[in-house]
C-alpha positions in Angstrom: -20.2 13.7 -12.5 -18.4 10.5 -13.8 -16.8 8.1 -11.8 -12.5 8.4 -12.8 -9.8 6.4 -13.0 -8.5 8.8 -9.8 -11.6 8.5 -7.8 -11.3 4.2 -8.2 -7.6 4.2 -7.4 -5.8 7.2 -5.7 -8.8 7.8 -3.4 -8.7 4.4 -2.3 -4.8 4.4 -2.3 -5.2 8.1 0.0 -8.2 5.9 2.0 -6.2 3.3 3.0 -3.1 4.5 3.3 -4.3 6.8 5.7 -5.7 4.3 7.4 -2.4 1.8 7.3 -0.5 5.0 9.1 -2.9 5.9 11.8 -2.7 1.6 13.1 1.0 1.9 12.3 0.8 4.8 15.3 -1.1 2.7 17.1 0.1 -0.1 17.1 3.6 1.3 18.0 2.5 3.0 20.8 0.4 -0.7 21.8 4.1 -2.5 21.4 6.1 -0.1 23.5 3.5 0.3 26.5 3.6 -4.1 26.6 7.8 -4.1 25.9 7.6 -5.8 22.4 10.5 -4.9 20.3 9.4 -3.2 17.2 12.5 -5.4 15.3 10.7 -7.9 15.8 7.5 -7.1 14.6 8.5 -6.1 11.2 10.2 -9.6 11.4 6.6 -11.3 11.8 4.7 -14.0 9.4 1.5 -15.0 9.8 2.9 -18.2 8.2 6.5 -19.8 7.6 6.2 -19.3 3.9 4.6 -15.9 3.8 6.9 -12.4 3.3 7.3 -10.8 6.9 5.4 -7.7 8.0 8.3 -5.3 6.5 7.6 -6.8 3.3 3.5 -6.3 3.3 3.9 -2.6 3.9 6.7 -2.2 1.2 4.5 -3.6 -1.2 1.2 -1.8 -0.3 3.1 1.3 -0.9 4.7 -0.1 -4.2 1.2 -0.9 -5.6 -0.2 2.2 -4.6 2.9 5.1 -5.3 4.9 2.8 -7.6 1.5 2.0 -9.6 0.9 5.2 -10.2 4.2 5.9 -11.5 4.0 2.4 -13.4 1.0 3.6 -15.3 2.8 7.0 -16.1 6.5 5.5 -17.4 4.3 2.2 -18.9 6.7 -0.5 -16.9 5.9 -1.8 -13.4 8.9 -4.4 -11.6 8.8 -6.0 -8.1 10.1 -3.2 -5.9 14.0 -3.6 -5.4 16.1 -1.2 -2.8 16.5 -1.9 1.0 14.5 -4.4 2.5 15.6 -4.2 5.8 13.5 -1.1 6.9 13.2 -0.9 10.4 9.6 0.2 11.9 10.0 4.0 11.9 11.2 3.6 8.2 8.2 1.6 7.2 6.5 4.4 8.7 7.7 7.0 6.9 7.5 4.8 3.4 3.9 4.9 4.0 3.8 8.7 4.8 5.8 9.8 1.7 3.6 7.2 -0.5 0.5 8.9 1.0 2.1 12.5 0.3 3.2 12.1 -3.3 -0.3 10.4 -4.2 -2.2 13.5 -2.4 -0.2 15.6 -4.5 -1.6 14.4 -7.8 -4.2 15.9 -9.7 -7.1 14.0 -10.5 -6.7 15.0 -14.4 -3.2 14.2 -14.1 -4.6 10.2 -13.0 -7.4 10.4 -15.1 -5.0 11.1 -18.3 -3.1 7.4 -18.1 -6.7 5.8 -19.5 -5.5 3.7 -22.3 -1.3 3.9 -21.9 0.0 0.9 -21.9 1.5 -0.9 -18.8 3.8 -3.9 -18.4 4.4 -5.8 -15.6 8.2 -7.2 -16.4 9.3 -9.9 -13.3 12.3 -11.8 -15.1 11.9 -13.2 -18.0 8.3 -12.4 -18.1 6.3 -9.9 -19.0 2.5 -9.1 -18.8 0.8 -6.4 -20.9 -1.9 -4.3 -19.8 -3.6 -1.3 -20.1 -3.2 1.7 -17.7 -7.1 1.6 -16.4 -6.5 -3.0 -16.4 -3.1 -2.6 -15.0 -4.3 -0.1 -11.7 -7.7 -2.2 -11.4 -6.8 -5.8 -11.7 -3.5 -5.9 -10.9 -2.2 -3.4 -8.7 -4.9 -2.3 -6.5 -6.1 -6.1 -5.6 -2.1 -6.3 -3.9 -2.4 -3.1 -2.8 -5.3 -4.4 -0.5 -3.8 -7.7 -0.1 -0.5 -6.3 1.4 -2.2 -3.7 3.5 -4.4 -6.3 5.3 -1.8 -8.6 5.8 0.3 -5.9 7.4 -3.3 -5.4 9.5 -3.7 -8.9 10.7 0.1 -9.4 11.3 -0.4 -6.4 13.6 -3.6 -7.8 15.0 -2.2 -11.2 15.3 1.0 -10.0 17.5 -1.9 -8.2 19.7 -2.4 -4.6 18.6 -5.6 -3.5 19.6 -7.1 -3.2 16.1 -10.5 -3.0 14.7 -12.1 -3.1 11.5 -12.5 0.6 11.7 -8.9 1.2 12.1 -8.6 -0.5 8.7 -11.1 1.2 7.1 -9.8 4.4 7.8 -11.4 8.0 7.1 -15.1 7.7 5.1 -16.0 9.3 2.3 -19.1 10.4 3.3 -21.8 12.3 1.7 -21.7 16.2 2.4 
């Protein structure tokens, strides 16, 4: 069996976000047991000029969902909408993103090989294929964001481990 564009993307994407909403839980649960306002976690940054914690896990489901549909349409913006999602809607974001992905047929994936993708912020525009667009582009943020929103979470004193970011293995049968 050949390796697919599906099996180097969406299973990661399903992985992880699996993964980001199981610590999510748990973290929750961690912030409400110690009395820490869950306003102002999603307020949190690890650094002055870094995004806060609500923007990490909108992105991580923007370049994981949003990719996807990117690679299908051929045109891939900075997310736009509300950005003033409260925990329990960050929550859900990453529940839906996990749903719709689950929900896609690996042939389905596999068929964007070769479309072409552009990444269009402003004025600018960056031209890619499908397979380029999902593997360099998209799924390198997609791991960026969702380890920020980890160490945010760790940093602010969730009880977090690596294996709570790794989430569910895919191990042989």
């Amino acid at each position: 069996m050949a390796f697919s564009l599906y099996d180097a993307t969406v299973a990661n994407y399903l992985q992880i976000l699996g993964a980001v909403s199981t610590f999510l839980d748990k973290s929750l649960a961690h912030f409400k047991e110690n009395g820490v306002d869950p306003a102002e976690i999603v307020e949190t940054r690890l650094f002055p000029d870094m995004l806060p914690f609500r923007f990490q896990v909108m992105s991580l489901a923007h370049h994981s969902r949003g990719a996807i549909e990117a690679a299908r349409n051929g045109v891939f913006v900075p997310p736009s909408g509300p950005r003033d999602l409260d925990y329990a809607a960050l929550q859900a974001l990453v529940t839906d993103a996990r749903n719709e992905l689950a929900a896609l047929a690996p042939d389905t994936v596999n068929a964007l090989v070769g479309r072409d993708v552009t990444f269009k912020v402003g004025e600018r525009s960056m031209p890619f294929t499908a397979e380029g667009f999902l593997m360099s582009f998209s799924l390198p943020n997609f791991f960026f964001h969702s380890t920020t929103a980890y160490d945010i979470l760790r940093h602010k004193g969730a009880p977090l481990g690596k294996r709570d970011f790794m989430g569910r293995l895919n191990l042989k049968k």
